[in-house]
C-alpha positions as CSV (number, residue, x, y, z in Angstrom):
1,X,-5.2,-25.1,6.8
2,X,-7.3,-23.0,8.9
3,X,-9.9,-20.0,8.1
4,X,-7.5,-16.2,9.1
5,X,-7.1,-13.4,8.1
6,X,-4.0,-12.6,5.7
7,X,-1.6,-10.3,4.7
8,X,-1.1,-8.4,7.5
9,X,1.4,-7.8,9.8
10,X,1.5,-9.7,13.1
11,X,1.1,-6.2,14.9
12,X,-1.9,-5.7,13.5
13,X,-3.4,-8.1,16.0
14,X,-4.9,-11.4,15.6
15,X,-8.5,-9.8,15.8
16,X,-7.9,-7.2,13.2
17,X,-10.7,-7.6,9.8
18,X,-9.9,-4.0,8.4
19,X,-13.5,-2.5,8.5
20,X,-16.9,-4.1,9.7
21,X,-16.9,-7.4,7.5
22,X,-15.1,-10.2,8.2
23,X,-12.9,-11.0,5.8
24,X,-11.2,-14.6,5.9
25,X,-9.6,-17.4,3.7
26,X,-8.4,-20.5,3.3
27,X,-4.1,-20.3,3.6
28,X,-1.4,-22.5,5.5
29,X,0.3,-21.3,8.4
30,X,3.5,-21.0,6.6
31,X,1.6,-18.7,3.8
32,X,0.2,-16.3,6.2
33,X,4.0,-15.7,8.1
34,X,5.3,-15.5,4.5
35,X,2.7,-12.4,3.5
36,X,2.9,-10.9,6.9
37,X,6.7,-10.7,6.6
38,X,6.9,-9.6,3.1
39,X,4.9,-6.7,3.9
40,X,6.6,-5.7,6.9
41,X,10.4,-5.9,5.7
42,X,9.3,-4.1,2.9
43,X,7.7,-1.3,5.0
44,X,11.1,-1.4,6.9
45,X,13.1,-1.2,3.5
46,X,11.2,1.4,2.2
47,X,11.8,3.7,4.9
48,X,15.7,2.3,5.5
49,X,16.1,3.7,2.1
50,X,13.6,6.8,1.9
51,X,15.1,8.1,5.0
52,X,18.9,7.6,4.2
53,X,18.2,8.1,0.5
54,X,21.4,6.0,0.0
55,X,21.2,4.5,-3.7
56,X,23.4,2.1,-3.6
57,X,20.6,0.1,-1.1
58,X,18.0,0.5,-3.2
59,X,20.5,-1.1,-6.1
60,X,21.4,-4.0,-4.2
61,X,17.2,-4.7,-3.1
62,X,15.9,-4.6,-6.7
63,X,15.9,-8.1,-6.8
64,X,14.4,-9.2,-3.5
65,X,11.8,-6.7,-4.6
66,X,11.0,-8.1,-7.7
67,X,11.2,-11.5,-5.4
68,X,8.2,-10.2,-3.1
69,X,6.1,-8.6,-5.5
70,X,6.4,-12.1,-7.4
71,X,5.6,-13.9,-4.1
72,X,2.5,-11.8,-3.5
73,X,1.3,-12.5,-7.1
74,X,1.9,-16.0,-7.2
75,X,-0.7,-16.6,-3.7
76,X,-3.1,-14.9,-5.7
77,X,-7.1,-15.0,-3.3
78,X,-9.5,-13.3,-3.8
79,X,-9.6,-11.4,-0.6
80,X,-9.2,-7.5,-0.5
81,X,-6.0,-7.9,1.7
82,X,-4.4,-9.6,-1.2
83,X,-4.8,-6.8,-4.0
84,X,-3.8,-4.3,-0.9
85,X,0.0,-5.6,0.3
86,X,0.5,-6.0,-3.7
87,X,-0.3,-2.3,-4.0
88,X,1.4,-1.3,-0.6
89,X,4.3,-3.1,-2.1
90,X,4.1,-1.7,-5.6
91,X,3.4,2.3,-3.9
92,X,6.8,1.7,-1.7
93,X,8.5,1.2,-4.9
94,X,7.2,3.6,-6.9
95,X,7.9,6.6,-4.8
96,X,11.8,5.0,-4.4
97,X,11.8,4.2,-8.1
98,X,10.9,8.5,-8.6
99,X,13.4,9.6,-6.0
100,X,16.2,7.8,-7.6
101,X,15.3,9.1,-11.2
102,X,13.9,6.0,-12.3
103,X,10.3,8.1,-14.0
104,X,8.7,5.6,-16.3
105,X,9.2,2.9,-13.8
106,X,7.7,4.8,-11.2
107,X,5.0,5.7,-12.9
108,X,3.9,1.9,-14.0
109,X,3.9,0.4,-10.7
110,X,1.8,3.7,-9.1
111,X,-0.4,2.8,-11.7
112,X,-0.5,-0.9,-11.0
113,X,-0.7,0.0,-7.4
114,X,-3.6,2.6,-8.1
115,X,-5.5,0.1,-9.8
116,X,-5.3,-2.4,-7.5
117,X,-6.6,0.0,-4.5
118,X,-9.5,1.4,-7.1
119,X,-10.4,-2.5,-7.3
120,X,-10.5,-2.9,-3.9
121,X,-11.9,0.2,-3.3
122,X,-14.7,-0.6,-5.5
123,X,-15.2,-4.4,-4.6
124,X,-14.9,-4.3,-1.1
125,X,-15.7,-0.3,0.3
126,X,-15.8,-1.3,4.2
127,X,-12.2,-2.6,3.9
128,X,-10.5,0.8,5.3
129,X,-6.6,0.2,5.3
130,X,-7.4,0.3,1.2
131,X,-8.3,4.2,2.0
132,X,-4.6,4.9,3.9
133,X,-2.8,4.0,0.3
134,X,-5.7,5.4,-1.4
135,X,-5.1,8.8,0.5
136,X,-1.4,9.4,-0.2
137,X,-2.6,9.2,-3.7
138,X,-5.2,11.9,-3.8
139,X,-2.6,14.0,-1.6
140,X,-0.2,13.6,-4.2
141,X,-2.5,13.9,-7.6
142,X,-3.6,17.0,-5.8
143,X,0.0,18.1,-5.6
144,X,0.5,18.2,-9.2
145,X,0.1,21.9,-10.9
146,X,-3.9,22.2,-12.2
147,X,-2.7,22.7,-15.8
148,X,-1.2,18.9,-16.0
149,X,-3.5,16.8,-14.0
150,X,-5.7,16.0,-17.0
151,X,-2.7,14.4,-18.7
152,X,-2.4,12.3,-15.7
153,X,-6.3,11.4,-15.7
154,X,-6.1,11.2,-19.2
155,X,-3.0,8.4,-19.3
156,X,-3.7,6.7,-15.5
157,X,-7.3,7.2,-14.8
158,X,-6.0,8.8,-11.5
159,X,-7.3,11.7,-9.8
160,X,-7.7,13.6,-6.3
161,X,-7.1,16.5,-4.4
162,X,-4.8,17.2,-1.4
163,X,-8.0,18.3,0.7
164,X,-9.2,14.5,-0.4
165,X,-5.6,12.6,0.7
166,X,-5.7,14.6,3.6
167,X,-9.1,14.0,5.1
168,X,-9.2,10.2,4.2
169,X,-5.8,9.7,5.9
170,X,-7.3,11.9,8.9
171,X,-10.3,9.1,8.9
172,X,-8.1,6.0,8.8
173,X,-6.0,7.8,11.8
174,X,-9.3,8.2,13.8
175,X,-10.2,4.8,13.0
176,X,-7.2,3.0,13.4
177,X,-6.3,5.1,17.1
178,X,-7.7,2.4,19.4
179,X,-7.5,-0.5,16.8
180,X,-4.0,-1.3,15.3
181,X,-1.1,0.6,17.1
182,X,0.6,-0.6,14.0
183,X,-2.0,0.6,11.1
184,X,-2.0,4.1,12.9
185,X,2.0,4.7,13.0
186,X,1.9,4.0,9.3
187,X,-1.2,6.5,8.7
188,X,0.8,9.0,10.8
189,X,3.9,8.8,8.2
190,X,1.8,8.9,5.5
191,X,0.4,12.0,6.7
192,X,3.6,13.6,7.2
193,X,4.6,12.9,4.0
């Protein structure tokens, strides 16, 4: 066991903290790879199957993503990387979950994935990749017609404005330019999206 920083993918760079606190914990070696992966490959699968919109993948992955989410859960720190691959993860889902017709379900885990990012958001502000998620959010709460976005607050607590997405994902991409080649490519297609 050594003192690193977790949950992140190994193209991040080994020097990467996400904002200007260091942020570390206590994990094995074998841990670490484990998150790092996990978040990756499901970055990968997420656009594999957003891209190709083929239904029959996202079928046949339901159980390794019910696999990872548990994974992530069960290594449980109280670090702000943890609470944001868990949402990452959960976000992927839900916008799959909606595309294939599957509402409800969609709508739990971008709650659960909301909540987690509001956590972080509110336990550890410095901690920027928690404003890239946290971005396609407010983008698309701002997308939803003015006459239904109180129901929305009203049931999810969840609010924003496209202006709001749209300049927080704008920050993260400034931010992330010269830092993570990695961080930035994903701000980039969250931005176009």
């Amino acid at each position: 066991n050594g003192t690193i920083d977790i949950y992140l993918p190994k193209s991040y760079g080994p020097n990467f903290r996400g904002g200007s606190s260091v942020v570390e914990a206590n994990v094995n070696s074998a841990n670490l790879l484990e998150k790092r992966t996990c978040k990756s490959i499901d970055f990968i699968d997420f656009l594999k199957i957003f891209s190709s919109e083929d239904e029959s993948l996202y079928d046949s992955l339901q159980f390794i993503r019910n696999e990872r989410i548990r994974s992530i859960e069960d290594s449980y720190s109280d670090v702000p990387e943890y609470r944001f691959v868990l949402a990452e993860v959960k976000l992927h889902w839900a916008v799959l979950d909606f595309r294939f017709g599957h509402r409800i379900k969609s709508f739990r885990e971008a709650i659960g994935a909301y909540q987690l990012l509001e956590e972080n958001r509110k336990r550890y502000p410095e901690f920027i990749l928690t404003k890239k998620s946290m971005a396609m959010f407010h983008a698309l709460i701002g997308a939803i017609p003015e006459r239904y976005r109180w129901g929305v607050k009203l049931i999810s607590g969840m609010e924003g404005s496209i202006e709001q997405g749209l300049s927080e994902i704008t920050e993260v991409m400034e931010w992330s330019k010269d830092r993570s080649p990695h961080f930035y490519k994903e701000s980039l297609i969250a931005k176009a999206y």
